[in-house]
C-alpha positions in Angstrom: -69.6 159.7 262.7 -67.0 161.1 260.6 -67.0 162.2 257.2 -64.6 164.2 254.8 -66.1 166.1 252.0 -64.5 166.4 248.7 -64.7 168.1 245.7 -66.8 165.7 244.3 -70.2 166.5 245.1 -72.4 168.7 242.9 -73.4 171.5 244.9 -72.3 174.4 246.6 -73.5 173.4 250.3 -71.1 176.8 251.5 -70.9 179.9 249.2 -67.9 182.4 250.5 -69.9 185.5 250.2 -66.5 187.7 250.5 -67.5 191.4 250.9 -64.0 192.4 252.9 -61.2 193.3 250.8 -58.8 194.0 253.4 -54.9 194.3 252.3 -52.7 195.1 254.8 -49.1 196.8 254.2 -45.5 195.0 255.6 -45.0 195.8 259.0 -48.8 196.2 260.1 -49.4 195.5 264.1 -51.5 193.4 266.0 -53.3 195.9 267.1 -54.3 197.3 263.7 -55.1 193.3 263.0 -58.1 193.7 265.4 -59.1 197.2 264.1 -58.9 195.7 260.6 -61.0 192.4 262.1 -63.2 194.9 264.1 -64.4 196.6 260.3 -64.8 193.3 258.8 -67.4 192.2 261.2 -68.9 195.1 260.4 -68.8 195.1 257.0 -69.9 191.4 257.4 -73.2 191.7 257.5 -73.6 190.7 253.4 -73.7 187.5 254.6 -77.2 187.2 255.8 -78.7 184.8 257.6 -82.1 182.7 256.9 -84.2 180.9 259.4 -87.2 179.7 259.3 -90.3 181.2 261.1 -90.7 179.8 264.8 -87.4 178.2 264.5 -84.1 179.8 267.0 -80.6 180.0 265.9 -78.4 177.0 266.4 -75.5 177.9 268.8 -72.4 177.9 267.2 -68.7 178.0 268.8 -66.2 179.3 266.5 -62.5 178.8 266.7 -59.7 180.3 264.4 -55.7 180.4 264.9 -54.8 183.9 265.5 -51.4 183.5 263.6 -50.6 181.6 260.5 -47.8 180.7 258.4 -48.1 181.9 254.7 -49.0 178.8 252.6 -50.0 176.8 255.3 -53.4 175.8 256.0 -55.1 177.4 259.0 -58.3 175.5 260.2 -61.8 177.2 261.0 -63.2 175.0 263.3 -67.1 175.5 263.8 -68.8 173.6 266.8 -72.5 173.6 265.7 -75.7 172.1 268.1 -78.5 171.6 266.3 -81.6 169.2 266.3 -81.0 165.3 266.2 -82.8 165.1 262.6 -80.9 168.0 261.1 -77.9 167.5 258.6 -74.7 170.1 258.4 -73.6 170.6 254.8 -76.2 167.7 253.4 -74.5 168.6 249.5 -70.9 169.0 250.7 -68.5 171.8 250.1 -67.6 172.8 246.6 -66.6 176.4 245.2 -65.9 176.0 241.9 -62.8 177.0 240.4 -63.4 180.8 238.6 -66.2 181.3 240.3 -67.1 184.9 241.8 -66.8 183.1 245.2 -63.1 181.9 244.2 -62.1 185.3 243.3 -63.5 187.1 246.2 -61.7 184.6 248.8 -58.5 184.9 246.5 -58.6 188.8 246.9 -59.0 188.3 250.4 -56.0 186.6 250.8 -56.9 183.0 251.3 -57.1 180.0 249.1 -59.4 176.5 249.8 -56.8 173.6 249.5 -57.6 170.9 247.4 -59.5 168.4 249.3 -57.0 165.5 247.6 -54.6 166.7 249.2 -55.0 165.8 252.7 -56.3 169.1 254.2 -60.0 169.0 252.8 -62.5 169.8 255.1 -63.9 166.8 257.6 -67.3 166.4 259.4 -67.9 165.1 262.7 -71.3 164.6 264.1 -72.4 163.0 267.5 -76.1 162.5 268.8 -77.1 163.6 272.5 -80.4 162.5 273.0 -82.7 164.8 271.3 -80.0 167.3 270.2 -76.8 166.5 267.9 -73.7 168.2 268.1 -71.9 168.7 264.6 -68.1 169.4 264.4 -66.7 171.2 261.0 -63.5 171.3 260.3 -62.6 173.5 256.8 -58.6 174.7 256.4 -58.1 177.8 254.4 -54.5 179.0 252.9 -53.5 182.4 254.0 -51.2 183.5 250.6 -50.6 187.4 251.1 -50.2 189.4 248.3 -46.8 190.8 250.0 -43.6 189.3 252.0 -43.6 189.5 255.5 -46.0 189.7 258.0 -49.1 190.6 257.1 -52.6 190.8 258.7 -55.4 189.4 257.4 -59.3 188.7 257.8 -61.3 185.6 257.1 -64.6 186.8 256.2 -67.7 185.3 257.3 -68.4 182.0 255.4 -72.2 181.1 255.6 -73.3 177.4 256.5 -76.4 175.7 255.6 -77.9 173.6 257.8 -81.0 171.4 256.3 -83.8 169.6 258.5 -85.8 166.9 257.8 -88.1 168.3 256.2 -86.3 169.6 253.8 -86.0 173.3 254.9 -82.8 174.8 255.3 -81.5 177.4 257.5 -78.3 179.3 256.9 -76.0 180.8 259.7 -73.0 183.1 259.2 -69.6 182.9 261.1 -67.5 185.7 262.0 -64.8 187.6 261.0 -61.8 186.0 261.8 -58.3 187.6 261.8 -55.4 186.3 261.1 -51.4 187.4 261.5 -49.8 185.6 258.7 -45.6 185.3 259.0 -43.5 184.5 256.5 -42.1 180.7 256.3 -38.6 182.1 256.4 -39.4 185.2 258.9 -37.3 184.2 262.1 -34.5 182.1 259.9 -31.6 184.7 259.5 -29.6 184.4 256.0 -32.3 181.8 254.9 -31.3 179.4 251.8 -33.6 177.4 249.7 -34.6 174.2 251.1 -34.8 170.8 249.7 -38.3 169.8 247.5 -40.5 167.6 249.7 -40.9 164.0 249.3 -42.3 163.0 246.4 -46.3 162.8 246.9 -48.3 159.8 245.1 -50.1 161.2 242.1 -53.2 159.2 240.9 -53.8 159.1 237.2 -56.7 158.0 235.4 -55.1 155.9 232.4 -57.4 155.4 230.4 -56.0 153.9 227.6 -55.0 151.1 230.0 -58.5 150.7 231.5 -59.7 150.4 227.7 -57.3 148.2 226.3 -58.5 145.9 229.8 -61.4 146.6 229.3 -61.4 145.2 225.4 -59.1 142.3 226.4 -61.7 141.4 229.1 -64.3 141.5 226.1 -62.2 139.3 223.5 -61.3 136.4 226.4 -65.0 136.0 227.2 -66.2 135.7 223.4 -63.3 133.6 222.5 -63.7 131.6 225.2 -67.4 131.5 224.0 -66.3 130.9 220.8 -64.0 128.2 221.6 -66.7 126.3 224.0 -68.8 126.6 220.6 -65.9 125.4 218.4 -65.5 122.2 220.6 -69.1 121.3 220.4 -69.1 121.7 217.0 -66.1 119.1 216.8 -67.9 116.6 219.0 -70.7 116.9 217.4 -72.1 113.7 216.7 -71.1 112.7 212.6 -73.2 110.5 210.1 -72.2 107.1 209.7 -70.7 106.5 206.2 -73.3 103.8 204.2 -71.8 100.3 204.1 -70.4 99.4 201.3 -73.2 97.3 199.4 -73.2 93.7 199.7 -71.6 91.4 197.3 -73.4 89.1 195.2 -73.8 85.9 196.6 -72.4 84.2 193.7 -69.2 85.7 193.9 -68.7 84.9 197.1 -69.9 81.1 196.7 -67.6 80.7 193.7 -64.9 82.4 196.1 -65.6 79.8 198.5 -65.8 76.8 195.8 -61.9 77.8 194.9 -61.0 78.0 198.3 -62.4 74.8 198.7 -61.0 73.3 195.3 -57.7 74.3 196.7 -57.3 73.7 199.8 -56.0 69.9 198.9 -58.9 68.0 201.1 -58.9 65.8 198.4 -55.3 64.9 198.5 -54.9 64.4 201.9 -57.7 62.2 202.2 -60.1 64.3 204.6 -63.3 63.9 202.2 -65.9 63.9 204.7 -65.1 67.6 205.4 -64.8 68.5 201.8 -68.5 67.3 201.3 -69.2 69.2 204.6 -67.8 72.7 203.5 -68.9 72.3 199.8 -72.6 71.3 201.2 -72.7 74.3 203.4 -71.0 76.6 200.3 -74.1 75.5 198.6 -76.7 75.6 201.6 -75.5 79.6 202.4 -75.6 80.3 198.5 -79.2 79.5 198.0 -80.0 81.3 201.4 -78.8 84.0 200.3 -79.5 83.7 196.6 -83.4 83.3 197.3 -84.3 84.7 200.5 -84.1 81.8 203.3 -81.7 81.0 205.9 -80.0 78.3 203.9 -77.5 76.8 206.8 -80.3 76.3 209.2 -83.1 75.2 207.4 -83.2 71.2 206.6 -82.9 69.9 202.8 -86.8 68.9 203.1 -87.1 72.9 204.2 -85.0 74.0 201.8 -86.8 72.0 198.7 -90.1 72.7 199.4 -89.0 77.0 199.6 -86.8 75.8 196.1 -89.7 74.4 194.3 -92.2 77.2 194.9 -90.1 80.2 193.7 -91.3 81.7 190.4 -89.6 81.4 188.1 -88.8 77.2 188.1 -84.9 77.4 189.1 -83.6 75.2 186.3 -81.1 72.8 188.2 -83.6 71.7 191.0 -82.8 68.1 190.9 -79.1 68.7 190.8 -79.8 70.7 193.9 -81.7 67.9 195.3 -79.1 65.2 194.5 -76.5 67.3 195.6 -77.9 68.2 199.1 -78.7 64.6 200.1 -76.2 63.3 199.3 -74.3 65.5 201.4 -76.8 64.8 204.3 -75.7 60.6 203.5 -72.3 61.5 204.1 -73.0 64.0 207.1 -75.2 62.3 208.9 -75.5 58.6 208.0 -71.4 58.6 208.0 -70.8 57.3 204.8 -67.4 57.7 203.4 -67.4 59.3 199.9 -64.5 58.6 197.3 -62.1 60.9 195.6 -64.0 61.2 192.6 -67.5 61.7 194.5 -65.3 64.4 195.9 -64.7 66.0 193.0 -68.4 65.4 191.7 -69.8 67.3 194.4 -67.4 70.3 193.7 -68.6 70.1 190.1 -72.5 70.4 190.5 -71.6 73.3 193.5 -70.2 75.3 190.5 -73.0 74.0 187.9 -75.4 75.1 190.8 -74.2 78.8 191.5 -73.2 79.4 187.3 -76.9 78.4 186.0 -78.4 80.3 188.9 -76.5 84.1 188.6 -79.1 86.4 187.3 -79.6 87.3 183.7 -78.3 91.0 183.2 -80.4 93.2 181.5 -80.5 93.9 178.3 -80.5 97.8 176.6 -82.4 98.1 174.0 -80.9 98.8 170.3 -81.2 101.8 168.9 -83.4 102.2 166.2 -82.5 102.0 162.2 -82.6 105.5 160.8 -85.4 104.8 157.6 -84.8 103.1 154.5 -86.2 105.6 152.2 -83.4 108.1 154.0 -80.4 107.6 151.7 -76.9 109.2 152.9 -75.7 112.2 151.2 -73.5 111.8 148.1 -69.7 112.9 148.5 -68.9 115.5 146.2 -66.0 114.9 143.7 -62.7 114.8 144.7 -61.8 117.9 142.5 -64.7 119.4 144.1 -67.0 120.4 140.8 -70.5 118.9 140.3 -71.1 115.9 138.1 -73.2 116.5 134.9 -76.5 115.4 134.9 -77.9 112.8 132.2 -74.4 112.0 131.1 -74.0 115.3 129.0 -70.2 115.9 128.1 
């Protein structure tokens, strides 16, 4: 299992506890590299080293480059076998920028890379039976304080190590010394090179995230409000009233013109002017008084006829009128023209003495007798003299 750790976690898993300043002058040997490593071992020893009662130091294998390039990473690599249930680093590395730490490792000579940049530390760890073996890989920048080649010492960098049960134990590494050269040290007549490539820079816009963030918003509610927009419109609407129903004498003297004009008369057809004036008449009173005139019989009809209240006043023309229809509907006699015209006369005798009185308002009352109305004045407007005086 591999892991990389960033600069995102919140604690400080490894604190640099730098206690060796060393600065070294241009031109310093390898030899007094190792004298100059040989002191900060020594010196070292700040970086102490905390284990719990009963419990034995974890072997660790340490592994440093023994020459560097200034500005380029050189990687500490830490081989580390400890119990299966134990964790390297269980918070990460972090050293916070301007921290004590920072400065110390700065005056030191040597700079942690930013772990977005590719060269962050990485974590390896791989179980063998009862024991695990952890790998841990951290680069550190050698930036001399001077040109040329320079010699300096890593100092010992302390690494926690927690168990299970929530103990943790820390071990120190050693000094490490390093021969840093110059980038341009062997190139003779150097000349500035070319910038890298380009690297990709991520950004955090954020006034694009909250402009999508507030158009994601104002889609859904007005995609809300339109779903609630459309069910207002289909709602389900009231049914406009009817208009009221016309009076059934209009539309039986309607009928009674139609009739009276449509020339049955004329062209001889009489048994279906009887027909349509006796049904004109039948439908009327039906409607006029409650019955379903065209289906009840004239016997039916009569007998409803002559027990409404008040007496209708042109029952026997009714009567007369509606058998004698029934002669010419049923018992096929043929009526003449002016029969014809008969029948069309008591139909419109029938409906006109049957329409319904209007009411009528009441007058308004007199004002009283004794009130007489007030006397105009004169038209010159000065009062008349009373008892006739001059």
């Amino acid at each position: 299992m591999t892991r990389r750790l960033g600069a995102g976690h919140a604690a400080l898993a490894v604190a640099v506890a730098i206690t060796v300043r060393a600065q070294a002058d241009a031109g310093t040997s390898d030899a007094g590299a190792a004298d100059r490593g040989a002191s900060a071992a020594a010196a070292g020893q700040s970086c102490v080293e905390r284990l719990p009662s009963g419990k034995e130091r974890p072997k660790l294998k340490e592994s440093f480059p023994g020459r560097g390039t200034s500005g380029y990473a050189a990687t500490l690599e830490l081989v580390i076998e400890h119990g299966k249930g134990e964790t390297v680093l269980p918070t990460g590395l972090e050293i916070r920028r301007g921290s004590q730490e920072e400065k110390e490792l700065l005056h030191a000579g040597f700079a942690l890379p930013d772990p977005e940049g590719g060269a962050g530390p990485v974590l390896s760890v791989e179980n063998r039976g009862e024991r695990a073996e952890t790998t841990l890989r951290i680069g550190f920048v050698p930036l001399p304080p001077k040109p040329g080649r320079q010699a300096l010492v890593l100092p010992p960098v302390p690494i926690a190590i927690a168990r299970a049960s929530g103990e943790v134990s820390t071990v120190c590494t050693q000094a490490h010394p390093i021969t840093v050269e110059d980038p341009i040290a062997n190139v003779p007549n150097p000349t500035p090179r070319e910038n890298p490539e380009p690297r990709r820079q991520l950004e955090e816009w954020t006034t694009l995230k909250q402009a999508t963030i507030i158009a994601a918003i104002a889609l859904v509610v007005g995609a809300f409000v339109a779903w609630l927009f459309g069910l207002w419109v289909r709602r389900p609407k009231p049914v406009p009233p009817p208009p009221p129903p016309r009076p059934p004498w209009e539309v039986a003297l309607e009928e009674l013109f139609d009739i009276k004009n449509a020339g049955l008369v004329k062209s001889q057809r009489y048994a279906e002017h009887f027909d349509r004036v006796s049904d004109a008449i039948r439908k009327y009173l039906g409607d006029r008084y409650g019955f379903d005139g065209l289906e009840s019989t004239t016997r039916e009809a009569l007998i409803l006829l002559r027990e409404f209240k008040p007496e209708i006043p042109v029952l026997d023309t009714i009567e007369t009128s509606l058998r004698h229809a029934d002669l010419v509907k049923f018992a096929r006699l043929t009526p003449s023209p002016e029969e014809c015209e008969l029948s069309l006369v008591r139909a419109e005798e029938i409906v006109r003495a049957t329409i319904p009185a209007l009411p009528v308002k009441a007058p308004a009352p007199a004002p009283p007798a004794d009130t007489a109305p007030p006397a105009a004045p004169p038209p010159n407007g000065s009062a008349e003299p009373v008892g006739g005086a001059p």
